[in-house]
N, CA, C and O atoms as CSV, one atom per row, in Angstrom:
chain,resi,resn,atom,element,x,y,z
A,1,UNK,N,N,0.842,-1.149,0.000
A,1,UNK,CA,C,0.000,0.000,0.000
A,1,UNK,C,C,0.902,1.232,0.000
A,1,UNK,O,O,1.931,1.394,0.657
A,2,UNK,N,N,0.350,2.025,-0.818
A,2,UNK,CA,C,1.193,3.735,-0.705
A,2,UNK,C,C,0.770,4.431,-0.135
A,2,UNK,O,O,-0.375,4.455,0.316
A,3,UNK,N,N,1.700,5.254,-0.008
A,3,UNK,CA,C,1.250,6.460,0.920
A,3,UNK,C,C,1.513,7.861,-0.113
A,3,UNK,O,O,2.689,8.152,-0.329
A,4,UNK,N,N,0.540,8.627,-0.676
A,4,UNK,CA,C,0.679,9.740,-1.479
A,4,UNK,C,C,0.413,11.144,-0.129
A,4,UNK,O,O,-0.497,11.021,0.692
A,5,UNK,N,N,1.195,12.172,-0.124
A,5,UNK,CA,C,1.434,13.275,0.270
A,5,UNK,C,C,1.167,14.485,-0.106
A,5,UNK,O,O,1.760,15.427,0.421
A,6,UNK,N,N,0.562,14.609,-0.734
A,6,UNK,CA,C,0.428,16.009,-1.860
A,6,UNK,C,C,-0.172,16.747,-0.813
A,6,UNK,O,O,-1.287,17.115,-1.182
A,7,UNK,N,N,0.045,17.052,0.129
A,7,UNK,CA,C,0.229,18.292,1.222
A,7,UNK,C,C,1.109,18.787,2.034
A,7,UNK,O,O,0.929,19.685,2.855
A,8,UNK,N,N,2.322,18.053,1.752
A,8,UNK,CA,C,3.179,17.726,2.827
A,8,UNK,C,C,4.257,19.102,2.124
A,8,UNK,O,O,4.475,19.577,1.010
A,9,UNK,N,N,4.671,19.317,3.413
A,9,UNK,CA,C,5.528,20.654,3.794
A,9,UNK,C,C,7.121,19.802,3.927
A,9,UNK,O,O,7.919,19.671,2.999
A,10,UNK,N,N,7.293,19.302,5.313
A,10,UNK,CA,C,8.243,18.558,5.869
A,10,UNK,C,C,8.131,17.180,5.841
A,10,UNK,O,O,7.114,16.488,5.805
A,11,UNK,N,N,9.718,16.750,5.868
A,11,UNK,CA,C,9.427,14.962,6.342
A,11,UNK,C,C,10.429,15.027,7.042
A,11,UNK,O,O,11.469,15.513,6.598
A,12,UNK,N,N,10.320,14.508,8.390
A,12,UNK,CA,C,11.264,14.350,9.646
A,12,UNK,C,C,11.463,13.067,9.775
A,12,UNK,O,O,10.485,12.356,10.009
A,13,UNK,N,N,12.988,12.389,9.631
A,13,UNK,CA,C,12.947,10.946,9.664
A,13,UNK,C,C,14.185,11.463,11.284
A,13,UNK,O,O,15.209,12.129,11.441
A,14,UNK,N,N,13.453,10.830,11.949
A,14,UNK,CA,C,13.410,10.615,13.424
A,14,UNK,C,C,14.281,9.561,13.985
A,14,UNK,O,O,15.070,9.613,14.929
A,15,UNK,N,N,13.826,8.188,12.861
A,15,UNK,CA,C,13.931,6.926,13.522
A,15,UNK,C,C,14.618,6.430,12.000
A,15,UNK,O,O,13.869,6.015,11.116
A,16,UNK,N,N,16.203,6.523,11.778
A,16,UNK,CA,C,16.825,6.177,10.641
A,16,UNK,C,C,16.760,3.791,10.545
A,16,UNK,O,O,16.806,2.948,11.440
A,17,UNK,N,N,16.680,3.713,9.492
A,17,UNK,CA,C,16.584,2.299,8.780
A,17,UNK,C,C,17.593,2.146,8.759
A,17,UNK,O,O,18.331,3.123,8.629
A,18,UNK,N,N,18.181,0.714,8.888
A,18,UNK,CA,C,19.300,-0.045,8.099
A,18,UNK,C,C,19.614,-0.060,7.427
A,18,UNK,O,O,20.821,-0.245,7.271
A,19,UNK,N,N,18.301,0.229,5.918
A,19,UNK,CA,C,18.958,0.270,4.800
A,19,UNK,C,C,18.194,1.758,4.296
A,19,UNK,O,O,17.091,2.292,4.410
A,20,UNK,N,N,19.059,1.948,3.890
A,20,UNK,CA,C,18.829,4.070,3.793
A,20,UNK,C,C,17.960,4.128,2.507
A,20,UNK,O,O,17.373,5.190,2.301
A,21,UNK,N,N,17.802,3.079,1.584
A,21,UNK,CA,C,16.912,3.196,0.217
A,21,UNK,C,C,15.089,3.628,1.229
A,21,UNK,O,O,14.240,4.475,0.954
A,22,UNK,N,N,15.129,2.835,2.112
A,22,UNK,CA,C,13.945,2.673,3.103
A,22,UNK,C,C,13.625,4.643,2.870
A,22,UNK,O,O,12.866,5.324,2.181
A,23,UNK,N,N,14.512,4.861,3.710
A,23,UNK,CA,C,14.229,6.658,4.197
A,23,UNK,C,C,14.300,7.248,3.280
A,23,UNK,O,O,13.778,8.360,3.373
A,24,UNK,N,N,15.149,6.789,1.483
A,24,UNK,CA,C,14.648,7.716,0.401
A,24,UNK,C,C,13.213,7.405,-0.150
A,24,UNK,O,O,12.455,8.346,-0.384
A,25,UNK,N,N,12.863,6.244,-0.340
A,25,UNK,CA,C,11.526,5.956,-0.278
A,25,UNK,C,C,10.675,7.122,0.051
A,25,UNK,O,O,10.039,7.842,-0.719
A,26,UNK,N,N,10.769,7.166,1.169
A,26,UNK,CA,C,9.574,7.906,2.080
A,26,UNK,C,C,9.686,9.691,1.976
A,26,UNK,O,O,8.780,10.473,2.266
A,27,UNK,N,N,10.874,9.996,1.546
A,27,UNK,CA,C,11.035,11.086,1.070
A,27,UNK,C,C,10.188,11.435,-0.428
A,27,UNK,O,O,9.442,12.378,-0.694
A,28,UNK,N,N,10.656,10.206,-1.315
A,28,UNK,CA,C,10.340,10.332,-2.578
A,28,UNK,C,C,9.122,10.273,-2.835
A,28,UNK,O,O,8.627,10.527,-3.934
A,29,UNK,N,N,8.382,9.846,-1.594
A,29,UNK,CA,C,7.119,9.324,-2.109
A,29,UNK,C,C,6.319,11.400,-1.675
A,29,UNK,O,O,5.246,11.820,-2.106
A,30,UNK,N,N,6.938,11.896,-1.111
A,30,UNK,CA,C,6.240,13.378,-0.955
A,30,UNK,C,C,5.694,14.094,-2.267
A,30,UNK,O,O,4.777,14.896,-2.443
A,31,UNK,N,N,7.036,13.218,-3.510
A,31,UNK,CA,C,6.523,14.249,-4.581
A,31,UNK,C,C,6.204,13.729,-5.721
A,31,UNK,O,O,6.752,13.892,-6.812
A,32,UNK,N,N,4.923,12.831,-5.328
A,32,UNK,CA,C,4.341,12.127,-6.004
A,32,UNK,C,C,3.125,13.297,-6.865
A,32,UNK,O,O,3.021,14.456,-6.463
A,33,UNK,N,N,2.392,12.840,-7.907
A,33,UNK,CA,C,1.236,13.589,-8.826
A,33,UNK,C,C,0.578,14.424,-7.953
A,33,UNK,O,O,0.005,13.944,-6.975
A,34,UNK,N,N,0.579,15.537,-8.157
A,34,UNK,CA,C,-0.341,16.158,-7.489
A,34,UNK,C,C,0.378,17.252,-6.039
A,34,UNK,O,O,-0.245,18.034,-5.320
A,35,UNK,N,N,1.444,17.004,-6.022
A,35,UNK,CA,C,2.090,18.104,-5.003
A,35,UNK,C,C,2.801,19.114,-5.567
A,35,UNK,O,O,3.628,18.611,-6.327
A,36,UNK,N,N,2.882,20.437,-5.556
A,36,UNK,CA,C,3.134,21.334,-6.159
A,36,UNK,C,C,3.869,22.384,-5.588
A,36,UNK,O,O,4.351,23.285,-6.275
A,37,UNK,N,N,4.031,22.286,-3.819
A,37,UNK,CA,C,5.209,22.618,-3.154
A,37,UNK,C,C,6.341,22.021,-3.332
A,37,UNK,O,O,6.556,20.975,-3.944
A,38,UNK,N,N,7.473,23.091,-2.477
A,38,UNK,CA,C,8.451,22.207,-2.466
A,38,UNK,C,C,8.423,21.958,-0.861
A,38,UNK,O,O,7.797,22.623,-0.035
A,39,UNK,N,N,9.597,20.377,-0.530
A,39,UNK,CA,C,9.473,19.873,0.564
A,39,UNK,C,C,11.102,20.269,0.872
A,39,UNK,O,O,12.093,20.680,0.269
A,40,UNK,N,N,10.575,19.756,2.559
A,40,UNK,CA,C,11.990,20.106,3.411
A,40,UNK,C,C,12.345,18.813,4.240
A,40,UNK,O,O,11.953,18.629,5.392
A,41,UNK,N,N,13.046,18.033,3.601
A,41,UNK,CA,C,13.627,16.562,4.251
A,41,UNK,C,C,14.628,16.865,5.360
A,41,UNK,O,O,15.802,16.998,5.016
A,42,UNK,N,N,14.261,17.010,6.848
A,42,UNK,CA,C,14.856,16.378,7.808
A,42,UNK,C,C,15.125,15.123,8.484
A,42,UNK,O,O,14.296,14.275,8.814
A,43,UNK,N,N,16.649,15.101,8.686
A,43,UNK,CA,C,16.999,13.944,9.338
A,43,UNK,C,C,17.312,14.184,11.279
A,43,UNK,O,O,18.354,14.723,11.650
A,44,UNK,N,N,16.443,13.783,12.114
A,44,UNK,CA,C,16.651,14.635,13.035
A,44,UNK,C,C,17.348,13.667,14.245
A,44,UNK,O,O,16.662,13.013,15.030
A,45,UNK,N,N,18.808,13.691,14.259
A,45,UNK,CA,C,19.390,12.579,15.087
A,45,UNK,C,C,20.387,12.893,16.175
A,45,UNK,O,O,21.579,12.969,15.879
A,46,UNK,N,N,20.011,13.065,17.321
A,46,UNK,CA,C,21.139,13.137,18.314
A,46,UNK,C,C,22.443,12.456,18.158
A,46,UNK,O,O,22.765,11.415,17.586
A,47,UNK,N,N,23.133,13.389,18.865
A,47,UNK,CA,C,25.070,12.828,18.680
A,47,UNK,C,C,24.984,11.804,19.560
A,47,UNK,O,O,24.174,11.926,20.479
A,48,UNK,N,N,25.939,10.368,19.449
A,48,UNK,CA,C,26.163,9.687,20.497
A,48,UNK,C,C,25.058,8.377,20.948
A,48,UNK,O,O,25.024,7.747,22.005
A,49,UNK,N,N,24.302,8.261,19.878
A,49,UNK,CA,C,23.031,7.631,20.029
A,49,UNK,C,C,22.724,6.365,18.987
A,49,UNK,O,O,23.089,6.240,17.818
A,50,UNK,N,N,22.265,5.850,19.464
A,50,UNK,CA,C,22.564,4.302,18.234
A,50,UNK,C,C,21.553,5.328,16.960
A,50,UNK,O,O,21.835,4.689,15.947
A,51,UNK,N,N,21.076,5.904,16.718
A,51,UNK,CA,C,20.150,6.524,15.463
A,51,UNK,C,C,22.181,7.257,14.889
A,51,UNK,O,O,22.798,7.047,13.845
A,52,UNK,N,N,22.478,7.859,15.801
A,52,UNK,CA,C,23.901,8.351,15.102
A,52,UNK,C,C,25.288,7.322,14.461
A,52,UNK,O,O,26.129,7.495,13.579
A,53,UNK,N,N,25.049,6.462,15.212
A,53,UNK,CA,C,25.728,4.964,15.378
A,53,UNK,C,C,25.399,4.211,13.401
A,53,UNK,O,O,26.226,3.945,12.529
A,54,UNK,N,N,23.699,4.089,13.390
A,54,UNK,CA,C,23.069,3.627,12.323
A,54,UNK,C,C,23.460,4.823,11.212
A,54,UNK,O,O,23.583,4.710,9.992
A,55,UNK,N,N,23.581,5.766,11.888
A,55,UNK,CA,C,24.084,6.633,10.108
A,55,UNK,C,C,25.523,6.564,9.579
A,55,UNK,O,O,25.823,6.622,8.387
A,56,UNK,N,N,26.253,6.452,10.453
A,56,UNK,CA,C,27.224,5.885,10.162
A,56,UNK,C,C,27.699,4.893,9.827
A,56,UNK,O,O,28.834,5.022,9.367
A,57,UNK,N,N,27.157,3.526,9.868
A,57,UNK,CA,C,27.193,2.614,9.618
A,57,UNK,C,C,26.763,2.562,8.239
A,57,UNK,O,O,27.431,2.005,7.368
A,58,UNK,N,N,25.398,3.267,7.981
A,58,UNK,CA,C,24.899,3.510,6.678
A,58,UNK,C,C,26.144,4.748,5.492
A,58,UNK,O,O,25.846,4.951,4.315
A,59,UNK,N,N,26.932,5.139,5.892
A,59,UNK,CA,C,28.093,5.944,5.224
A,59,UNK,C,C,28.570,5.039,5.164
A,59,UNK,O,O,28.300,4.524,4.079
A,60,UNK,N,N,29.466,4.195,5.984
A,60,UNK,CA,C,30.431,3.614,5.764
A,60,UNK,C,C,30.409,2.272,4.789
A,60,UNK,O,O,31.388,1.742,4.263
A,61,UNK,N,N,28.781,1.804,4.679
A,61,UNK,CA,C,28.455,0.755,3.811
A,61,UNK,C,C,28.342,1.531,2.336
A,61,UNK,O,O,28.848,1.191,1.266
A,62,UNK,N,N,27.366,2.880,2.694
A,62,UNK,CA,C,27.744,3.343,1.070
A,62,UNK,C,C,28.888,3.658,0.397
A,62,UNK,O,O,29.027,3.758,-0.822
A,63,UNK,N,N,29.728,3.813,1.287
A,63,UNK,CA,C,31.194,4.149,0.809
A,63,UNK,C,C,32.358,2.836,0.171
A,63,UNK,O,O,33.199,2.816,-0.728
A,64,UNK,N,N,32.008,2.135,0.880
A,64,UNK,CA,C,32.309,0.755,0.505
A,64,UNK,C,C,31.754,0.034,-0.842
A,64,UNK,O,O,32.387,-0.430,-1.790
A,65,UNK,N,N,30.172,0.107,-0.572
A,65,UNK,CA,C,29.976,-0.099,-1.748
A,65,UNK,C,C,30.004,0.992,-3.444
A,65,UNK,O,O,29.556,0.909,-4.588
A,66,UNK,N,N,30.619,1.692,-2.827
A,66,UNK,CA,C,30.902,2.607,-4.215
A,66,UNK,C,C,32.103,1.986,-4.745
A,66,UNK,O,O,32.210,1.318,-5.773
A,67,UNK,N,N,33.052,2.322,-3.838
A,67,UNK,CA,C,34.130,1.704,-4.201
A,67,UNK,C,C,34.245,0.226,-4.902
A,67,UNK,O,O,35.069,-0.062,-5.770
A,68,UNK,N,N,33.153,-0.742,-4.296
A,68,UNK,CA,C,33.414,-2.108,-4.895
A,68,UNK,C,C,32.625,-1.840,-5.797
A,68,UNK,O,O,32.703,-2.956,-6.310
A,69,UNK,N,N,32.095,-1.444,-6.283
A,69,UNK,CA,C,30.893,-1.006,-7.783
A,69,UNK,C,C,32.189,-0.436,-8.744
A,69,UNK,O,O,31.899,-0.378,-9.939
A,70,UNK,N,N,32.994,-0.187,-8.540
A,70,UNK,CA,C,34.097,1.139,-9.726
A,70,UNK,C,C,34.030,0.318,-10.770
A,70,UNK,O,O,33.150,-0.515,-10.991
A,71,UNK,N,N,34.979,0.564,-11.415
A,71,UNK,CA,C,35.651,-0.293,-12.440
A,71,UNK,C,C,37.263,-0.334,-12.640
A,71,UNK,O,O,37.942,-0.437,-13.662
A,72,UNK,N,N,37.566,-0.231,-11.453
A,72,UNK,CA,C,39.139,-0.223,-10.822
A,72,UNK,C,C,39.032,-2.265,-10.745
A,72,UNK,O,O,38.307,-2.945,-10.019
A,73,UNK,N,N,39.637,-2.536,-11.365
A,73,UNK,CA,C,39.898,-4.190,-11.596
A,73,UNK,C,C,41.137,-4.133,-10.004
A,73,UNK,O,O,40.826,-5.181,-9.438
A,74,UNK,N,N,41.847,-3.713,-9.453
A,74,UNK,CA,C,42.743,-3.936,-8.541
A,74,UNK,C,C,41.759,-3.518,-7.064
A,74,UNK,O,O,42.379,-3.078,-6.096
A,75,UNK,N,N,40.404,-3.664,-6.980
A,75,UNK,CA,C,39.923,-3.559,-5.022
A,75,UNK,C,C,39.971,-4.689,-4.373
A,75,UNK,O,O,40.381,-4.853,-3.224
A,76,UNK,N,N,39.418,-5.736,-5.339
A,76,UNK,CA,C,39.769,-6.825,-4.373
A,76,UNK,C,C,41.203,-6.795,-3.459
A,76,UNK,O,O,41.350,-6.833,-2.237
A,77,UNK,N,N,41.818,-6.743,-4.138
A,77,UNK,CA,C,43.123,-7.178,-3.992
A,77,UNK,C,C,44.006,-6.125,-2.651
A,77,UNK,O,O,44.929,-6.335,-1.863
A,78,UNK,N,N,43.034,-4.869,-2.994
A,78,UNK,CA,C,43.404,-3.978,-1.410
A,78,UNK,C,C,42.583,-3.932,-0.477
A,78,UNK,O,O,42.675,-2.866,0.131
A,79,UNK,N,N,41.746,-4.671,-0.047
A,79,UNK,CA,C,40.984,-5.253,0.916
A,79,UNK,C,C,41.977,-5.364,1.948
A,79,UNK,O,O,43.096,-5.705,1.566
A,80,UNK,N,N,41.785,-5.119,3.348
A,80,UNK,CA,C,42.570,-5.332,4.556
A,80,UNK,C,C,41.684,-6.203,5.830
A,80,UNK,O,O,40.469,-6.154,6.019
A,81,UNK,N,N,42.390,-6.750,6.369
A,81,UNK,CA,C,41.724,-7.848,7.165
A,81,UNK,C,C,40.311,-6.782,7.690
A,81,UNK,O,O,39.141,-7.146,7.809
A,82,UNK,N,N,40.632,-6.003,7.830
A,82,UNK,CA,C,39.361,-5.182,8.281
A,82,UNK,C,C,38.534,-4.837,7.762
A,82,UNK,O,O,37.518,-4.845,8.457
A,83,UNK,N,N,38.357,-4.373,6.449
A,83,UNK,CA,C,37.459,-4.645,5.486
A,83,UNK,C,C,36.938,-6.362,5.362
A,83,UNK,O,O,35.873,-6.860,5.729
A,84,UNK,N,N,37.502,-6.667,5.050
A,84,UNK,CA,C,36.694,-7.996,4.871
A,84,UNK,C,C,36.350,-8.658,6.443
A,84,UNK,O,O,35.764,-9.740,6.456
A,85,UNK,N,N,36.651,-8.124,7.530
A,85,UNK,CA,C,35.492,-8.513,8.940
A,85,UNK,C,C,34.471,-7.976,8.972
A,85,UNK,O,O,33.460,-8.504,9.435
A,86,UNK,N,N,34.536,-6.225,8.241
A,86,UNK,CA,C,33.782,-5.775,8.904
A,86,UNK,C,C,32.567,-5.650,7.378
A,86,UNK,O,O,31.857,-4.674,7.132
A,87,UNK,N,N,32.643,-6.837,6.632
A,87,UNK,CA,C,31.367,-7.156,5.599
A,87,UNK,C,C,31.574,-8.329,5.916
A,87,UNK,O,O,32.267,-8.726,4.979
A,88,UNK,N,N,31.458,-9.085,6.537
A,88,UNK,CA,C,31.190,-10.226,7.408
A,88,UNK,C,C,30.352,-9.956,8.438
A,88,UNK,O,O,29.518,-10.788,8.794
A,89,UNK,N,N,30.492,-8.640,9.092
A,89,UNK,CA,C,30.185,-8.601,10.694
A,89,UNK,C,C,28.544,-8.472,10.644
A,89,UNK,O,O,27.898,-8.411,11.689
């Protein structure tokens, strides 16, 4: 089921997902047929807090996976024991 918005001002994501496609979703879905403002996407997350913990985690996976997406034929190969624990973990 969808959720259409065509009134919506703000979107306050409060409570960040595991997987961050989740929270563009819910953004994207504001400017669906029929809305004709523009919107103001907040992410609203205290320092020090597993919601701050989860965004980082969510950087550090997108960052990773950019890098293994390239077309640099030599990443495998610079992988460090820590990289490969911490896409295990």
């Amino acid at each position: 089921m969808g959720l259409n918005l065509t009134a919506a001002d703000y979107v306050y994501i409060v409570d960040p997902w595991w997987n961050p496609a989740v929270e563009q979703q819910a953004i994207d879905r504001t400017h669906r047929i029929g809305q004709t403002k523009n919107i103001f996407a907040y992410r609203m997350i205290c320092k020090d807090t597993i919601e701050d913990k989860i965004l980082k985690l969510q950087e550090k996976k997108k960052a990773l996976a950019k890098d293994l997406i390239s077309d640099e034929s030599g990443f495998v190969k610079s992988l460090t024991k820590e990289d490969v624990e911490y896409l295990f973990s």
